[in-house]
C-alpha positions in Angstrom: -1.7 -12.8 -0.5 1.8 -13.3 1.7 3.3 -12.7 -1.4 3.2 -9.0 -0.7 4.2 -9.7 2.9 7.0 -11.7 2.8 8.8 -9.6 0.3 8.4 -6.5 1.8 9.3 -9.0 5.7 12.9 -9.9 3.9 13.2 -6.4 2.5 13.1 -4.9 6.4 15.5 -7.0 7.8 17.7 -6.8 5.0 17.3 -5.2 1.8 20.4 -6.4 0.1 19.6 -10.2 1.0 16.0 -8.9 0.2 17.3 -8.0 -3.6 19.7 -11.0 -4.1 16.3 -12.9 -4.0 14.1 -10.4 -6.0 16.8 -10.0 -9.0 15.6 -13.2 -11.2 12.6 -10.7 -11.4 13.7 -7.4 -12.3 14.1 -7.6 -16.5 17.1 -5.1 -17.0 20.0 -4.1 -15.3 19.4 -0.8 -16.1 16.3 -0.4 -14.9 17.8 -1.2 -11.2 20.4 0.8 -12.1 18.3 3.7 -12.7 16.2 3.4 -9.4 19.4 2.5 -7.8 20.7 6.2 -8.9 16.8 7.7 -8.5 16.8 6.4 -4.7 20.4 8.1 -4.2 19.2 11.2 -5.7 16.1 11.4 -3.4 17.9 10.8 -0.5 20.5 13.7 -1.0 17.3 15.8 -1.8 16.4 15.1 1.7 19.3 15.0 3.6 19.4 18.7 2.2 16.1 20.0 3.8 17.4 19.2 7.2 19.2 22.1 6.3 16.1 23.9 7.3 17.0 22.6 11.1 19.8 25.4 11.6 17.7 28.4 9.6 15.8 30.9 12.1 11.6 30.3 11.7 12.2 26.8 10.0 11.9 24.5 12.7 8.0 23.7 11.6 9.7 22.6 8.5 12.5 20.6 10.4 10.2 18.7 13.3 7.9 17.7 9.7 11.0 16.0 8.3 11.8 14.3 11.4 8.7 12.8 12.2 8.2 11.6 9.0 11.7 9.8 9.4 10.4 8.2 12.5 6.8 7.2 11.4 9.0 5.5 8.4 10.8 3.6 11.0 7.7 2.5 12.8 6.0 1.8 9.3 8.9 -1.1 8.8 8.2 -2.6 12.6 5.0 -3.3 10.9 5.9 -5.0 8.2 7.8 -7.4 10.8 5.0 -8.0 12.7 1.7 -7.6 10.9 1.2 -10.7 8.9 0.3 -8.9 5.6 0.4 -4.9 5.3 -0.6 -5.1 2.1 -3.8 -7.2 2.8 -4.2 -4.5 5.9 -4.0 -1.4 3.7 -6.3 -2.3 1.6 -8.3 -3.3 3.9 -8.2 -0.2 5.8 -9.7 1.9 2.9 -12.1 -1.0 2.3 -13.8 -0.7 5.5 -14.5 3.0 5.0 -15.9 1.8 1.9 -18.8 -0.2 2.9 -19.6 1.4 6.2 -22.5 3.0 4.3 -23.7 -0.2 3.2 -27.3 -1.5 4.4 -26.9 -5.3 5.9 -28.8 -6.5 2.6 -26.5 -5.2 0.1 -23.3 -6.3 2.3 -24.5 -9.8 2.6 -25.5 -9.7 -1.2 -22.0 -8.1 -2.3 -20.1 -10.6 0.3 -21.4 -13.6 -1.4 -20.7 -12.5 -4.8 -16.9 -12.0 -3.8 -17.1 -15.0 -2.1 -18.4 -17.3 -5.3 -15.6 -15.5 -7.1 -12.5 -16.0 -4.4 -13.0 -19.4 -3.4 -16.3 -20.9 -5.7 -18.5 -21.8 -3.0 -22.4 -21.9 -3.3 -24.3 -18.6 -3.1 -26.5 -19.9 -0.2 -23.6 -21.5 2.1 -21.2 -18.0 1.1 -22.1 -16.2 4.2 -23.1 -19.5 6.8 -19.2 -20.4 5.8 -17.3 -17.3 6.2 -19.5 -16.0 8.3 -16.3 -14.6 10.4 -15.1 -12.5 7.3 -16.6 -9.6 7.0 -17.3 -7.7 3.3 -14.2 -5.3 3.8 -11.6 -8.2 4.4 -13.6 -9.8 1.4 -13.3 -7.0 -1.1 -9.3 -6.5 -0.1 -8.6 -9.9 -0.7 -10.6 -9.3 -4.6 -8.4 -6.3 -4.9 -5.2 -8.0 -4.1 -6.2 -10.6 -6.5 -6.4 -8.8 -9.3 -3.5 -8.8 -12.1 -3.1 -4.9 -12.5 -2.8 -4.5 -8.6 -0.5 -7.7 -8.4 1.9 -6.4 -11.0 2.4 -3.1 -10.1 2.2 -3.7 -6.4 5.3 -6.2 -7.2 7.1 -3.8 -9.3 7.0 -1.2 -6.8 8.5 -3.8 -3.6 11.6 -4.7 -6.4 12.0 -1.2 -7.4 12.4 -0.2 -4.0 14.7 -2.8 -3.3 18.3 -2.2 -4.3 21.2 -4.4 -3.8 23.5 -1.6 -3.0 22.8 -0.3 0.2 24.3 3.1 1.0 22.9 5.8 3.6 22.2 7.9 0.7 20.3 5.5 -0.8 18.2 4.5 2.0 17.0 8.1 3.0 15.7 8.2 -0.6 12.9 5.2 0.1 12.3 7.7 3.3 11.8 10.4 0.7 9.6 8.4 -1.7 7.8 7.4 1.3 7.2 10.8 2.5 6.3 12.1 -0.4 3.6 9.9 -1.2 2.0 10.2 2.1 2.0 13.5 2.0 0.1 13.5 -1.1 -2.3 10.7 0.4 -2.8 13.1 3.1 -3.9 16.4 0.9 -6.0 14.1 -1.6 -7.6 12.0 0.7 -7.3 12.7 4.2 -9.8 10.2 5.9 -7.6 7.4 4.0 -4.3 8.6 5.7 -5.2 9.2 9.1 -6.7 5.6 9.2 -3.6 4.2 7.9 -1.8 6.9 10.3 -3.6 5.3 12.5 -1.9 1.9 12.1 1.5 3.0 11.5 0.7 2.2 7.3 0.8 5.6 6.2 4.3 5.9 5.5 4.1 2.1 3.3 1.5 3.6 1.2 4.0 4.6 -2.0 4.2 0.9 -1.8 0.2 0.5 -3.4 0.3 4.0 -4.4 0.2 3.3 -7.9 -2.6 0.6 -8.5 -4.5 2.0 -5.1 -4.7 5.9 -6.4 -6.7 4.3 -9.5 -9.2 2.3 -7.3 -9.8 5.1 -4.8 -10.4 7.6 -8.0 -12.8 5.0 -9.5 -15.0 4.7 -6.5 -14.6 8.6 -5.5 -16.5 9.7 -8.6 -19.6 9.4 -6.8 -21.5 8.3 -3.8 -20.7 5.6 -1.4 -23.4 3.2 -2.4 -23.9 -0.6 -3.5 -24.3 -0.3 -6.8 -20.5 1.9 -7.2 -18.9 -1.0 -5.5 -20.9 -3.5 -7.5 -19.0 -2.3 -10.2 -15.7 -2.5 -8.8 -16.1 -6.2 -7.3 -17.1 -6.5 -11.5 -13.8 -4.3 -12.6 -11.7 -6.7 -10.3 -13.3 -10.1 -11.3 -12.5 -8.9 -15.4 -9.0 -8.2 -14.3 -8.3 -11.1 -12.2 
């Protein structure tokens, strides 16, 4: 899955080399116009609450702003050093996932991702990847299939733009923000795990397909059968 990784590796250390290379795949001009414009817009949105810094009984308001500017920095370090954050962030909710799981049912479930990712035989699944565990297993499925790949994609380009202005780059902050914050107030385990790994201010980057996963498994409890029918969801769609 570097895929993810190495796009979003070029896009930290420099995002208008980063969109040179991404343009083939962007379909209109417009379209990265528009985001283009949309990224400005954010940005001056907010450069505008730091406003907040010079008003008497803001500064909870200001000190939010700024830490979220500096967890967004430390977000991009990892992009440069982890070998996929993609892969990692998925992973992350994964493991939460499954931690409820008997030994049985996460062998069972293991192999049956395992005959799917790589078509090995049911009874040498686990002997073989016996270092993997079900989590890194069921990421890998979910990065796999076509609806996560696509948008996932689609959000790295959109968030790429080949005109680089201050302005510009303070709206990806913005996005950023935005969606952790949301991430935070829906599912709050999630986001401190990813807070956790300095991922938390990345997540608008999967917010899209992820948001639909998470909502598919959080309908009910934590149990085999529930992620059964994901691992089956993901297999239709690869």
């Amino acid at each position: 899955m570097s895929y993810y990784s190495d796009a979003l590796k070029l896009q930290a250390r420099a995002e208008s080399d980063l969109a040179s290379r991404l343009d083939r795949a962007v379909s209109a001009v417009g379209e990265s116009l528009y985001e283009m414009a949309n990224d400005t817009l954010a940005g001056i949105e907010r450069a505008s609450w730091l406003s907040s810094c010079f008003i008497p009984g803001k500064s909870a308001v200001c000190a939010e702003i700024k830490h979220e500017d500096v967890r967004y920095i430390l977000s991009k370090k990892e992009t440069l050093t982890r070998p996929d954050v993609v892969l990692d962030m998925v992973e992350i909710w994964c493991k939460r996932k499954v931690d409820q799981l008997t030994d049985k049912d996460e062998r069972s479930l293991l192999v049956k991702i395992a005959r799917h990712l790589v078509g090995i035989a049911a009874d040498k699944a686990t002997d073989n990847l016996g270092n993997y565990t079900l989590a890194y297993f069921l990421a890998l499925l979910v990065l796999s299939s076509r609806d996560f790949k696509e948008a996932t994609m689609k959000s790295i380009i959109k968030n790429s733009g080949y005109i680089v202005s201050a302005a510009g780059v303070y709206g990806k902050v913005q996005k950023a923000a935005l969606a952790a914050r949301k991430l935070k107030i829906l599912h709050p385990d999630y986001y401190w795990d990813l807070y956790k790994n300095n991922l938390e201010m990345l997540y608008y980057i999967i917010e899209e397909p992820m948001s639909k996963i998470i909502n598919l498994l959080d309908s009910g409890s934590d149990n085999a059968e529930e992620i059964t029918f994901l691992i089956n969801d993901l297999v239709r769609k690869a």
